[in-house]
N, C-alpha and C positions, 0 to 999 in steps of 0.2 A: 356809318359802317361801310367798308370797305370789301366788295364781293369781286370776285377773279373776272379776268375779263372773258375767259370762255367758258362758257355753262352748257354741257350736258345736254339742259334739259331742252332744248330752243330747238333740238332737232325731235327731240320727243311732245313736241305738244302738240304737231297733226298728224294724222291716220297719214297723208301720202308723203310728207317725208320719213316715217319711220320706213315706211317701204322703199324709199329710193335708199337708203341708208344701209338698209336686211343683210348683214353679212352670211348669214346662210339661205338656202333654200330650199324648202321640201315640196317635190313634186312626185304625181302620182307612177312617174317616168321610175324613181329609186324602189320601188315596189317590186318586190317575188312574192307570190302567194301561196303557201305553202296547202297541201290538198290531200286527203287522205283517202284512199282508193279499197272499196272492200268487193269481193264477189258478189254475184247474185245481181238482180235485177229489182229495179224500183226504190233502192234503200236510201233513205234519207234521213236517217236518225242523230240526233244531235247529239254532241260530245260535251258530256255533263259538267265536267270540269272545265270544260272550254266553251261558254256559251257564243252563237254564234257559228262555231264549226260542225262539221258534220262526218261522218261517216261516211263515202258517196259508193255507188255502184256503178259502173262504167256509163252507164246510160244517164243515170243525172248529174255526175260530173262534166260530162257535155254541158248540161244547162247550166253549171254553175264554174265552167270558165265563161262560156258564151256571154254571161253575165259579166264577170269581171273582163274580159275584154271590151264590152260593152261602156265601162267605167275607165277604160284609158290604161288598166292593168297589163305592164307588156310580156309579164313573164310566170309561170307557176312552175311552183317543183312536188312533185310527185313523191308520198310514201304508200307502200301496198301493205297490204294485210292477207296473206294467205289462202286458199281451200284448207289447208295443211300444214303441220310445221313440223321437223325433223330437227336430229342434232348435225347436220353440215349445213342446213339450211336452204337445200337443194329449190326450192320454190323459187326464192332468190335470183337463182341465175337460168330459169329455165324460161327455154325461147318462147313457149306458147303461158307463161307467170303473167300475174296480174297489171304489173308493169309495163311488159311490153303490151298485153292486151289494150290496155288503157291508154299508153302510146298511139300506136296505131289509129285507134280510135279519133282521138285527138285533133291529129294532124291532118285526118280526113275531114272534119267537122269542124274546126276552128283554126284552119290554116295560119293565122297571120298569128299567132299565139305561140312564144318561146315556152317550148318545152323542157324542164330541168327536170332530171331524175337524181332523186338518191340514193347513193350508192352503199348498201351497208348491210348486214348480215341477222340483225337483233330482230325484226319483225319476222324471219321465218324461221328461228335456230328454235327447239323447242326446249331450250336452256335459258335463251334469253340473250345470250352475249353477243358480239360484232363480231365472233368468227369462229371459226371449230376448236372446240377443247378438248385437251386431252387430262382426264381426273377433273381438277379443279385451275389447269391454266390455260388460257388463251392464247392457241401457235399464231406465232406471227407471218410467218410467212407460206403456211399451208391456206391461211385465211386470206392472205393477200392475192393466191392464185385464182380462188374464187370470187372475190371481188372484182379482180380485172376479166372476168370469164363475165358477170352480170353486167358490168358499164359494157361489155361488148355487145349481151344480148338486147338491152337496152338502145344502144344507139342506132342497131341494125332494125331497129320496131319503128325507127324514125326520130328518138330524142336529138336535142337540140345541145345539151349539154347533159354532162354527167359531174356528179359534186358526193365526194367519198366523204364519207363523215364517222367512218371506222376507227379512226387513230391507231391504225397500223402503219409502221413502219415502213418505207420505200413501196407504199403503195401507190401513189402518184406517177412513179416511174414505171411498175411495172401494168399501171393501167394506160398509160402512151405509148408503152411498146406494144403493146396488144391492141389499141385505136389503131395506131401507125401502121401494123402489119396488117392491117385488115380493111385498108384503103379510107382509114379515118381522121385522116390526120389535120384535117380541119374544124373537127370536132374539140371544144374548149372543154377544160377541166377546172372548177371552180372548187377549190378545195377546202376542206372544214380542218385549218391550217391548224390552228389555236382553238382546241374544244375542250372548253372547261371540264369536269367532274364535279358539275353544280347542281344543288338541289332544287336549280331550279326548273327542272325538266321534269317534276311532278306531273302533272296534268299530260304529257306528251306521253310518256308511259302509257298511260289509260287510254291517250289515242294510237297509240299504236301496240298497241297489246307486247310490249315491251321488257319488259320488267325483270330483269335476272332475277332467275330459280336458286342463283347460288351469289355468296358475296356480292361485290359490286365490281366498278368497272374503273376502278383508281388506278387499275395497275394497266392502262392506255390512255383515260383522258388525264388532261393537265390538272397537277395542283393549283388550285384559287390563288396559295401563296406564293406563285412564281412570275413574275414577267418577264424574266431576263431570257428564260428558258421558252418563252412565246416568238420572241427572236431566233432563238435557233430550229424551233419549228415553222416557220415560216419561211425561213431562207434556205433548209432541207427542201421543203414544200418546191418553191421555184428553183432550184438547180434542177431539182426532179421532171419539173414540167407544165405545173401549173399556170392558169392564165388570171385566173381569177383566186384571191384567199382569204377566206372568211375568220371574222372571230364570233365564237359562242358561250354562252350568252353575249348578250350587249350592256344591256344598262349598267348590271356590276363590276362590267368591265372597259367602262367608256375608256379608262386609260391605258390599254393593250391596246382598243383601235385606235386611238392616236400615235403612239408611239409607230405601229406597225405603217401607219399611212405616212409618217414623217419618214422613217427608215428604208422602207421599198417605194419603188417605182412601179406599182403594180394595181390595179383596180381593186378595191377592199372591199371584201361585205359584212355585213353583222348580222347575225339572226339576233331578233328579237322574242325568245322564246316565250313556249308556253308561260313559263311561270310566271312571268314580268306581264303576258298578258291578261293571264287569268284576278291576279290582284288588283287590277284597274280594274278591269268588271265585276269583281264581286266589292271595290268599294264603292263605285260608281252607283251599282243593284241597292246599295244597302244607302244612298244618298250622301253620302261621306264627303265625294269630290264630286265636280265637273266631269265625268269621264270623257266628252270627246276634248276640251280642252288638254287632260292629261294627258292622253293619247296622244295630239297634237307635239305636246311639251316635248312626251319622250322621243317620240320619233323625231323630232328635231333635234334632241341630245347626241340622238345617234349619229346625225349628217353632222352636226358641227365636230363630233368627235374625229369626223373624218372619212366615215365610210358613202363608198359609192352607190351602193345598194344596202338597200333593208330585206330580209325575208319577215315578214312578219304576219302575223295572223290578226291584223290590223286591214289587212289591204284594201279591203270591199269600205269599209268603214269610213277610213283613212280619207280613199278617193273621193268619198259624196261630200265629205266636210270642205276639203279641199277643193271638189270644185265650186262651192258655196262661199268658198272667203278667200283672203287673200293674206293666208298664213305662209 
């Protein structure tokens, strides 16, 4: 029998050439930790659909960056949860809001720790949507004015970066002229370029007490069935200003991050959302798979597909595995 003269397999039969060989690499450097900020003091209660994650209160969210920077973790990005919620959403953009409380805090207690905030209207609207309605529609650009009012009050609390995940319209732009005019103009915007309309933001909802009161939100994030039209939101996105632009989800959409990292010239990130996370833990819980190998797998799906960064609710996890092997 006659076999090819190069096989494959001859760099796969040891542990250290499969490593010199690794065309991708995950390291705990591509990590954003995503961290959900509530009032009150001492709270640490865990988000049932998200095991693992928590609820935090200013005070123990210290301890649980302090930890994940501890872990090699270089970046978190911040959602709030109200005293209050209103129909403009006013909590949102106010200067003494949860946000910047927990900002401040931060950056006094965890210096060397990239602070990201998100920028977005649906935790404090008491409707539920990403910006002010009028009846039953989402204004685009009364919503916009208060978005770039909150990345302002936000970055003046000390954030590190601001990442609008609204899918409004020239928002991008008119949250750089209001950085820019207010002596901020070194302040990056990582943008939530390409955000699906995907059901898999389940579990996210429940963490961030979310959940439109009326319809849903199809008519600002993207159709599933579109890619073409992820390209012209993305290259909107950077004419506008952007430094950084994210696709959301990730897994279902490894091939929007490709595409988008093959196309632009620009740093890519992917969230890796609740839902994608939550189904590895509850099959992992139930002994079905591996879960930290899955975990592993995906998140390496994500880097090969392209992206520069992960935000993912992996991160604490992610880190111990990873500095325990040499995946």
């Amino acid at each position: 029998m006659r076999y090819p003269i190069y096989r494959p397999r001859r760099i796969r039969e040891q542990e250290h050439l499969r490593r010199m060989v690794r065309e991708t690499r995950l390291s705990v450097d591509h990590f954003i930790y995503p961290l959900f900020v509530v009032p009150g003091t001492g709270v640490r209660q865990e988000i049932q659909s998200m095991p693992g994650n928590f609820h935090l209160s200013v005070d123990r969210l210290l301890e649980e960056v302090k930890e994940a920077q501890d872990l090699g973790i270089p970046a978190i990005i911040l959602f709030g949860l109200p005293e209050r919620k209103d129909a403009v959403g006013s909590a949102g953009y106010a200067d003494d809001g949860i946000i910047p409380r927990a900002v401040s805090a931060l950056k006094k207690a965890v210096p060397g720790m990239t602070v990201i905030t998100d920028v977005c209207l649906c935790e404090y609207t008491s409707h539920g949507h990403c910006g002010m309605v009028e009846g039953e529609h989402v204004l685009n650009d009364a919503s916009v004015e208060l978005l770039a009012k909150a990345s302002l009050a936000y970055v003046r609390a000390g954030a590190d970066m601001v990442a609008p995940s609204d899918m409004m319209d020239g928002r991008v732009q008119a949250i750089r002229q209001v950085l820019d005019s207010a002596g901020f103009s070194h302040i990056p915007i990582m943008s939530y370029a390409a955000k699906y309309a995907s059901s898999f933001y389940g579990p996210f909802r429940e963490a961030a007490d979310s959940a439109p009161q009326f319809g849903d939100r199809r008519s600002y994030q993207m159709d599933p069935a579109n890619s073409q039209e992820a390209m012209r939101e993305v290259r909107l996105d950077i004419e506008e200003g952007a430094d950084i632009i994210m696709v959301k989800p990730a897994l279902p959409y490894l091939d929007i991050i490709y595409r988008v990292k093959q196309t632009f010239d620009l740093p890519v990130a992917a969230y890796n959302v609740s839902g994608e996370y939550a189904m590895i833990k509850a099959a992992a819980m139930q002994g079905w798979i591996d879960g930290e190998r899955v975990m592993l797998e995906a998140l390496l799906s994500i880097r090969r597909a392209g992206a520069d960064m992960i935000l993912t609710y992996f991160a604490k996890d992610a880190a111990r595995s990873l500095a325990s092997s040499r995946i």
